[in-house]
C-alpha positions in Angstrom: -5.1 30.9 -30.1 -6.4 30.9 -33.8 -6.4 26.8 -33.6 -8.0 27.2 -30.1 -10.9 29.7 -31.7 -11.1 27.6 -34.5 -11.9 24.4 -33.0 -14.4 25.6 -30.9 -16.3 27.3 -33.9 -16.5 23.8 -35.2 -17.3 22.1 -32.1 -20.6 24.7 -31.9 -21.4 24.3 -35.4 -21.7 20.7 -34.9 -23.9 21.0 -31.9 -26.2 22.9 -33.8 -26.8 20.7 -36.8 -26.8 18.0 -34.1 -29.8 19.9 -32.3 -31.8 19.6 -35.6 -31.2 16.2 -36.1 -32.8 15.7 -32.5 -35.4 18.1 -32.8 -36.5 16.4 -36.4 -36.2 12.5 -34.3 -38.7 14.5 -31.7 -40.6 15.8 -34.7 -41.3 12.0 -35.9 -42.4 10.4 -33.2 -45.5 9.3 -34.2 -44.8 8.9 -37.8 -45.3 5.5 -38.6 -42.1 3.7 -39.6 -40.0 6.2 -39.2 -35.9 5.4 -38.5 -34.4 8.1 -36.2 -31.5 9.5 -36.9 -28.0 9.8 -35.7 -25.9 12.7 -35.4 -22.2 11.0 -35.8 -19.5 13.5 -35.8 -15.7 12.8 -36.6 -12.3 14.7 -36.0 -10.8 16.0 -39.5 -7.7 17.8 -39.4 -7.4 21.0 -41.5 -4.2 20.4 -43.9 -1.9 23.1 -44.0 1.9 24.1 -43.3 3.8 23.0 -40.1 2.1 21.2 -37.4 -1.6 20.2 -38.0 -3.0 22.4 -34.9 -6.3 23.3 -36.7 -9.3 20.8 -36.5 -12.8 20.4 -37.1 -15.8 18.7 -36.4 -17.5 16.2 -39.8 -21.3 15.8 -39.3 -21.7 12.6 -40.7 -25.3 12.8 -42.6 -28.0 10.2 -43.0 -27.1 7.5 -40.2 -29.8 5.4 -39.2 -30.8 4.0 -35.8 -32.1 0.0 -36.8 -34.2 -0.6 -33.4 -38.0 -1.5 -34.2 -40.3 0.5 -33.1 -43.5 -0.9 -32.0 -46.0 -2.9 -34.1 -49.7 -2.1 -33.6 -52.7 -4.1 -34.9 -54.9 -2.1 -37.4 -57.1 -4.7 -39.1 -57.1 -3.4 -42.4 -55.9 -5.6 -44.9 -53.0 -3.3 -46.6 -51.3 -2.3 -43.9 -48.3 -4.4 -43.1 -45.4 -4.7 -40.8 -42.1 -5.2 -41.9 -40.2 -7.6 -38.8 -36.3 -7.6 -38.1 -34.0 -5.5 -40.3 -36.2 -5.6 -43.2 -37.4 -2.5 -45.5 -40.1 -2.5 -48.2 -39.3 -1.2 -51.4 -40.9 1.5 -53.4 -40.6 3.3 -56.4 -38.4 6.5 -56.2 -37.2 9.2 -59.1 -35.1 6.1 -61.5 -34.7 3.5 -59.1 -35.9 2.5 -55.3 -35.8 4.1 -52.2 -36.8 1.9 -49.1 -39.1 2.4 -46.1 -40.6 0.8 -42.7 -43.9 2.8 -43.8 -46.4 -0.1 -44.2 -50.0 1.7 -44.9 -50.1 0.7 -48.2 -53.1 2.7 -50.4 -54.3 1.6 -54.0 -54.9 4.4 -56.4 -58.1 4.0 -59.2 -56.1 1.7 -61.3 -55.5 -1.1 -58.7 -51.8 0.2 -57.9 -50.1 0.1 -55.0 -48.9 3.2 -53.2 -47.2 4.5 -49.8 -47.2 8.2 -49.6 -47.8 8.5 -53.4 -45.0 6.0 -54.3 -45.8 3.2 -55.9 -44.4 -0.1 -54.8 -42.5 -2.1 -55.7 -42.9 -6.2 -56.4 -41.5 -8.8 -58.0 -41.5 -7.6 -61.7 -42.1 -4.1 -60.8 -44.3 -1.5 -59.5 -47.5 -3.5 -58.1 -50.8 -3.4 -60.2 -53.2 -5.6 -58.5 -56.4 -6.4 -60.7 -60.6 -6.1 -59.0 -60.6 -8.4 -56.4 -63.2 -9.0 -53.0 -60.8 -9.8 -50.8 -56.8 -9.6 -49.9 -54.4 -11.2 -48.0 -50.8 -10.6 -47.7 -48.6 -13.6 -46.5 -45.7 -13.6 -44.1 -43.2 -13.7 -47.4 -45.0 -10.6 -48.6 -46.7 -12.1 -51.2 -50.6 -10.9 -52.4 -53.3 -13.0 -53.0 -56.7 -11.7 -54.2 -60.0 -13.4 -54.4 -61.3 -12.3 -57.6 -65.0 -11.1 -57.9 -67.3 -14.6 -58.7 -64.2 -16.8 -57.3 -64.0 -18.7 -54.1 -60.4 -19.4 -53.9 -57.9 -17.1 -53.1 -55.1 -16.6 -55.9 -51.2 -15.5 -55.2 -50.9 -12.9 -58.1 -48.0 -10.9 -57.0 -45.2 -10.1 -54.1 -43.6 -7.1 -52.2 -40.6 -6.9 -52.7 -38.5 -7.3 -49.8 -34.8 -6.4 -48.5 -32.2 -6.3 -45.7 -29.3 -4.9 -46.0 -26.4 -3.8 -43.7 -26.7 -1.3 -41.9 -23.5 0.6 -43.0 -24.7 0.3 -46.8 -27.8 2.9 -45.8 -28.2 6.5 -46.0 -31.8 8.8 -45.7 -32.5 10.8 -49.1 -34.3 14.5 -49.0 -37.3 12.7 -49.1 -36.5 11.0 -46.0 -36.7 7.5 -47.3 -33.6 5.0 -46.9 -31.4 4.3 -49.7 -28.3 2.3 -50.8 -24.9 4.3 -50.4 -24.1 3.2 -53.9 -27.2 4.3 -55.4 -27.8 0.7 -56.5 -31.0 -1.1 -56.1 -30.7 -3.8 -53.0 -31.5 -7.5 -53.7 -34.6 -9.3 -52.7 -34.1 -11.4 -49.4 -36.8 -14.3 -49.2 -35.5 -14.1 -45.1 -37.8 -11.2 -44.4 -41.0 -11.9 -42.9 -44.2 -8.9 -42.8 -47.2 -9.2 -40.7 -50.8 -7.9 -42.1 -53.0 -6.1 -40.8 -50.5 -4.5 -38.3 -48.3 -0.8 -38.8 -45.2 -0.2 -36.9 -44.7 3.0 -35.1 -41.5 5.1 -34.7 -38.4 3.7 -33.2 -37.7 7.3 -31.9 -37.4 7.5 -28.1 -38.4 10.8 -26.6 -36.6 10.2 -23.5 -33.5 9.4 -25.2 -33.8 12.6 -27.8 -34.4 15.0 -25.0 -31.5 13.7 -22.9 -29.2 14.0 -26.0 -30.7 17.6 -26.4 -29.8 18.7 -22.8 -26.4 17.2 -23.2 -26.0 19.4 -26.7 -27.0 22.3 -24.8 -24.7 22.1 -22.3 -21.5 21.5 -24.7 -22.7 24.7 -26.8 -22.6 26.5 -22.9 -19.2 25.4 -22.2 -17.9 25.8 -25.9 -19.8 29.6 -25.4 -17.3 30.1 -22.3 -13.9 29.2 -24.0 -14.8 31.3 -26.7 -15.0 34.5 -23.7 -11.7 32.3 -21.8 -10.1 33.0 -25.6 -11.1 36.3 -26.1 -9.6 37.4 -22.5 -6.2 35.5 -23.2 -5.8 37.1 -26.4 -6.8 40.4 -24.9 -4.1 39.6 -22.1 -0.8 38.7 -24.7 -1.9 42.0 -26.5 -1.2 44.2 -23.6 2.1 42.1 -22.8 2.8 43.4 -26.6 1.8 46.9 -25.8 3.8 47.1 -23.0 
C-alpha cells in the first residue's frame, strides 16, 4: 500500500511540473525564436532494503523540441533567420549561451545586441564601426558601406553553430546552452537569411492536447489515491476484527 501511495504521489507531481512546462510553451507562442520545451519523465527506483517496490517519476529539465518555426519577412536589415539546426551565439555571464532570437539591435557604440546580450562574432562580441548601409550574407558574415564609400566591405561574422541535439539544455534565462558548459564550435554549414525573423516552433494545438491528456492522468491518479485510501481502510478493520 505505502509503494502504491507512493507512486502515485510521484506520478501527480510529475503531471504538475509537466502542466507548467505546457503552459510556459503556450505562454511563448509568439515569442520569436523560441524552442518549446519537453516534459520527458523517466522511472527511478527508490533504493532501499528487500525488493525495490517504491518508484518515482524524474522530470527531466531543459529538453528542447528542434522543429523550425516559421520564418517571416521583416525587411529590416538586422533581423536574421537562423535555417536548419543552427543557433546564433551571444554573450552570456563568462561564456555563450545560444538562441534562434534573430532581431538583432545596436547599442550607441555600434555593438551588437539581442535582448541586451551582446553577440557574438568571429573574435568576439560584435562592434561594428558608422556605416550607411548593411548587409548580412547567407554565412552570417556583415558588410557595411562606410559613410563616403561606394563599396560594401566584409568587416565581421556571426558566429554560427549546430550542435546535437542531446548536447543542449535551456538556462534560467531561457537561452540554450551546451550540457558541458563549454562553448560550441563554429560550423561554416549554417546558413541565415536577412531581413527575415523566425517565429515560435510552439504548436498550440499540440500543447493543449498534451494539457488535456495531463489533466486526465492527474483525475485518474486523484481516484487511486481514494481506491488506496478505501483498501487500507478495509485491511484495518480485517485487523480490528
Amino acid at each position: 500500500m505505502d509503494a502504491l501511495i507512493y507512486t502515485l504521489m510521484s506520478g501527480a507531481e510529475r503531471s504538475m511540473r509537466a502542466q507548467q512546462v505546457h503552459a510556459n510553451n503556450l505562454a511563448n507562442l509568439d515569442t520569436a525564436g523560441f524552442r518549446a520545451d519537453l516534459d520527458i519523465a523517466l522511472s527511478e527506483a527508490v533504493p532501499g532494503t528487500g525488493f525495490d517496490a517504491r518508484h518515482m517519476a524524474k522530470l527531466e529539465t531543459g529538453a528542447v523540441t528542434s522543429r523550425a518555426g516559421a520564418i517571416k519577412a521583416t525587411g529590416r536589415d538586422l533581423d536574421v533567420a537562423v535555417h536548419g539546426n543552427g543557433y546564433l551565439a551571444v554573450q552570456w555571464a563568462d561564456g555563450e549561451a545560444y538562441t534562434r532570437a534573430g532581431a538583432i539591435q545596436i547599442d550607441a557604440d555600434g555593438a551588437l545586441r539581442i535582448d541586451g546580450r551582446a553577440v557574438m562574432g568571429d573574435g568576439g562580441p560584435i562592434v561594428l564601426p558608422p556605416y550607411e548601409k548593411l548587409a548580412i550574407g547567407v554565412d552570417g558574415t556583415l558588410s557595411i558601406q562606410a559613410p563616403g564609400e561606394v563599396e560594401m566591405q566584409a568587416v565581421d561574422r556571426l558566429k554560427l553553430v549546430r550542435p546535437e541535439a542531446g548536447q543542449l539544455a535551456k538556462n534560467e534565462a531561457g537561452l540554450i546552452v551546451a550540457r558541458d558548459g563549454q562553448p560550441l564550435p563554429v560550423d561554416d554549414t549554417v546558413q541565415v537569411q536577412g531581413g527575415h525573423l523566425e517565429g515560435s516552433n510552439v504548436s498550440a494545438v499540440e500543447e493543449m492536447v498534451a494539457t488535456m491528456s495531463l489533466n486526465r492522468d492527474f483525475e485518474v491518479q486523484m481516484k487511486l489515491y481514494k481506491s488506496a485510501d478505501a483498501m487500507a481502510e478495509a485491511g484495518n478493520r480485517l485487523i480490528r476484527e
